[in-house]
C-alpha positions as CSV (number, residue, x, y, z in Angstrom):
1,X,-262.8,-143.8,96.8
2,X,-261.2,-146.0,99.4
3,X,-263.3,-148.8,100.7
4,X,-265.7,-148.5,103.7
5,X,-264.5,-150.4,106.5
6,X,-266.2,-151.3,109.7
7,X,-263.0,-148.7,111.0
8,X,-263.0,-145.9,108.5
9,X,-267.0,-146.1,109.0
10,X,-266.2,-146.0,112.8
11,X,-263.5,-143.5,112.5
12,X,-265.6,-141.2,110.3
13,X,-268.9,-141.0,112.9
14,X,-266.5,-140.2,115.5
15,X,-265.0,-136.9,113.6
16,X,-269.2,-135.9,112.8
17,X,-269.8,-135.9,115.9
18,X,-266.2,-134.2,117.1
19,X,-267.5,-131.6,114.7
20,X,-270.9,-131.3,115.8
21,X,-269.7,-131.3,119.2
22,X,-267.5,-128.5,118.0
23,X,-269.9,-126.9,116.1
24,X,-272.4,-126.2,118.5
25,X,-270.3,-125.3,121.9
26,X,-270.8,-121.6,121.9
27,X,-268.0,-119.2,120.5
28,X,-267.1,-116.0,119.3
29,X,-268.5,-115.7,115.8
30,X,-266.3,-116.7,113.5
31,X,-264.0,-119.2,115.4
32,X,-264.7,-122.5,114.1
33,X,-262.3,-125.6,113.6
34,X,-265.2,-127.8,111.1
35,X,-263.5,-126.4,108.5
36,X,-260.4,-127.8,108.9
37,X,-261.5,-131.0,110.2
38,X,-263.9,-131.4,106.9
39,X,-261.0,-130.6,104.4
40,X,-258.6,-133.3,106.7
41,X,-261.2,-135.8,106.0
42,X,-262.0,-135.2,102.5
43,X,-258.0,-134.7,102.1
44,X,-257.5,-138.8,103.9
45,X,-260.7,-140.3,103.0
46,X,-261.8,-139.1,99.6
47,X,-264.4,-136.0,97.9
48,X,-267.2,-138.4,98.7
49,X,-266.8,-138.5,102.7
50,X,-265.8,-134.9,103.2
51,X,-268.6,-133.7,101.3
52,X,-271.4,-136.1,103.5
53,X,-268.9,-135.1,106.5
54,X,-269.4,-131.0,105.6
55,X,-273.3,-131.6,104.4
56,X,-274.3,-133.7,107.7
57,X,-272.1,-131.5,110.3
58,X,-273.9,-128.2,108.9
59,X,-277.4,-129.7,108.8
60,X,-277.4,-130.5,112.1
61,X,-275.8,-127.3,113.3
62,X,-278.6,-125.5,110.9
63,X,-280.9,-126.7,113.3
64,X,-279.1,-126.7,116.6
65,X,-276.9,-123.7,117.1
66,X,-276.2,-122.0,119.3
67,X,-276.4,-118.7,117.2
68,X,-280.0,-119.7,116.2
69,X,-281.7,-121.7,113.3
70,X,-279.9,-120.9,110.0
71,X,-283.6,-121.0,108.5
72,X,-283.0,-119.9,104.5
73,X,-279.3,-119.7,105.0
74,X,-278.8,-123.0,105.8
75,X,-278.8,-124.7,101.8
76,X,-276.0,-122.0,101.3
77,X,-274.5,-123.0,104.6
78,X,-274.4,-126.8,103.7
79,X,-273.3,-126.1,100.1
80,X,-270.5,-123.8,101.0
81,X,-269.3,-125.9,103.6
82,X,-269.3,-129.0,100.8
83,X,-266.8,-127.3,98.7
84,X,-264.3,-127.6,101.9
85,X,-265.0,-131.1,101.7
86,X,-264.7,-131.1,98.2
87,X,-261.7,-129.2,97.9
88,X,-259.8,-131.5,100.6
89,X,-260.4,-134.6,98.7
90,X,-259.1,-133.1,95.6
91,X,-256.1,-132.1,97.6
92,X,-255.5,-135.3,99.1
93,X,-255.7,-136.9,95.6
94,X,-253.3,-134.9,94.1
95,X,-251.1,-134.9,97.2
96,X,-251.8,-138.8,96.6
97,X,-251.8,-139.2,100.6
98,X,-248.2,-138.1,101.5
99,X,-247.8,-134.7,102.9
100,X,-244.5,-133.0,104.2
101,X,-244.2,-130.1,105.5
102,X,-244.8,-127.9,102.9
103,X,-248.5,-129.0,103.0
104,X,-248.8,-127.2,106.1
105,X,-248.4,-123.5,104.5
106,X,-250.6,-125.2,101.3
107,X,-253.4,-125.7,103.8
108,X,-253.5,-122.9,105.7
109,X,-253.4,-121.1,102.3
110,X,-255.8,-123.3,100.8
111,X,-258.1,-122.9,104.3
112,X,-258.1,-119.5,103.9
113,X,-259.3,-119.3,100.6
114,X,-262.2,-121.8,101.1
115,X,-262.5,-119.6,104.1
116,X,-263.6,-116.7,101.6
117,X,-265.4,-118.7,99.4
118,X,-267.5,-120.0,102.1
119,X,-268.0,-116.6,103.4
120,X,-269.1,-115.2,100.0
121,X,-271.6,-118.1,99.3
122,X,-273.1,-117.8,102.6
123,X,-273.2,-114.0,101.8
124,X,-274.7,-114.7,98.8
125,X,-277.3,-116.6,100.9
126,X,-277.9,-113.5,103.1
127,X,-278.6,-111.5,99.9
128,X,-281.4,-113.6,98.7
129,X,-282.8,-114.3,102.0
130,X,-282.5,-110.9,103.8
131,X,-282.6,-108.5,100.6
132,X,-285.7,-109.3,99.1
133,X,-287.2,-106.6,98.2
134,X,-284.0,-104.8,96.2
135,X,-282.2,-106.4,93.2
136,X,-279.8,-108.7,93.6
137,X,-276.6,-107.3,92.8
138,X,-276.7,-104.5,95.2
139,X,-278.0,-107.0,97.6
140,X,-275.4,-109.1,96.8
141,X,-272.7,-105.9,97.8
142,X,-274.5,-104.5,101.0
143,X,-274.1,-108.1,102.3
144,X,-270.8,-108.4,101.5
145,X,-270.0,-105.2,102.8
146,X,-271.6,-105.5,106.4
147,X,-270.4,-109.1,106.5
148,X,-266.5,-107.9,105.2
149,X,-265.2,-107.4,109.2
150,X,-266.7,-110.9,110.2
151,X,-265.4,-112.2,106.9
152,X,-261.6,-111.0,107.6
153,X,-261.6,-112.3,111.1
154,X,-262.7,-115.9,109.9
155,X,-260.2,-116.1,107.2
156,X,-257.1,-114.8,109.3
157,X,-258.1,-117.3,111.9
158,X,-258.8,-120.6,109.6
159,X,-255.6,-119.5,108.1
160,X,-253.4,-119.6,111.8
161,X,-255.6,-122.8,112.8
162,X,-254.7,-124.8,109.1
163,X,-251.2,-123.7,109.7
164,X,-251.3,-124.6,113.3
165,X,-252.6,-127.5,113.2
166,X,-252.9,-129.5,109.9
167,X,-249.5,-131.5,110.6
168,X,-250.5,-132.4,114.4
169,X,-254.3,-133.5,112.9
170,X,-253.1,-135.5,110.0
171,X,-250.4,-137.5,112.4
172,X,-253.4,-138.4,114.3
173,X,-255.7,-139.6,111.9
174,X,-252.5,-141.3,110.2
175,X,-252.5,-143.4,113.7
176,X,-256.3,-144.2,113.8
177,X,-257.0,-144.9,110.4
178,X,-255.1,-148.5,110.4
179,X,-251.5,-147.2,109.9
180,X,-251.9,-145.6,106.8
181,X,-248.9,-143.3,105.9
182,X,-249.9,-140.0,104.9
183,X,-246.7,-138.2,105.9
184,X,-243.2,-138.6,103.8
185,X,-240.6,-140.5,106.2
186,X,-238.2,-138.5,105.8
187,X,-239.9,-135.7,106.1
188,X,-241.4,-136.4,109.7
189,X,-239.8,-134.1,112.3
190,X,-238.8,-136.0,115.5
């Protein structure tokens, strides 16, 4: 874990509240960019601050959006929202901090995916909160079914929005994070 500075500590408050700002501006279901701005922080400042980053952002919106309180959903909110967070630092620690272009397809593949899983733990969470009455594996199906067209819409766009905009992002947080490099020189397009 890299070492909190008065900056990183400044750097990271700013991008909670980018996200919560984010978070909570109404939008079409579905369209959401905390996803990708949790797995950029977990990929440049470690597991530990994009999982806080993910568990703080979706706490907050649990309780303030604009869709309504998340009520029993939330926990599965949080938690699948903490594996993007999760999942970036573990990419950032393999990438060991220097992306080229290549990592722009990884992400948006790797955004995608996290997409689903999120999507599948929070449908998860709709099965045990909304299907009480019937057991839980064809609760666990009729949620997954009537959430399937919202589910494909969120994963195409996280995809396009990874692959749009993971190198323009990371460029930026390179420049306000003290100069750290965390794209290959030769590798940087002009």
């Amino acid at each position: 874990m890299q070492a909190l500075t008065t900056h990183r500590l400044a750097l990271l408050t700013v991008l909670s509240a980018l996200c919560i700002g984010i978070q909570l501006t109404p939008r079409p279901p579905n369209v959401e960019f905390t996803s990708l701005i949790v797995f950029l922080v977990g990929a440049s400042s470690g597991i530990v601050f994009g999982g806080l980053l993910a568990a703080i952002v979706m706490l907050v919106n649990g309780f303030l959006s604009p869709w309504g309180f998340a009520g029993l959903l939330l926990p599965f909110q949080i938690c699948g929202m903490v594996v993007v967070g999760i999942v970036g630092g573990l990419y950032g620690r393999t990438k060991k901090g220097m992306y080229d272009l290549s990592s722009c397809s990884e992400a948006a593949v790797l955004g995608a995916f996290l997409t689903l899983v999120y999507d599948i733990i929070t449908n998860f969470g709709v099965a045990v909160t909304t299907f009480l009455g019937m057991p839980m594996l064809p609760a666990f199906i009729s949620a997954i079914i009537s959430g399937a067209p919202f589910s494909a819409v969120h994963v195409v766009l996280n995809f396009f929005v990874f692959l749009a905009a993971f190198f323009p992002l990371t460029r930026v947080l390179q420049k306000f994070s003290g100069g750290e490099r965390v794209w290959k020189k030769d590798t940087l397009p002009t």
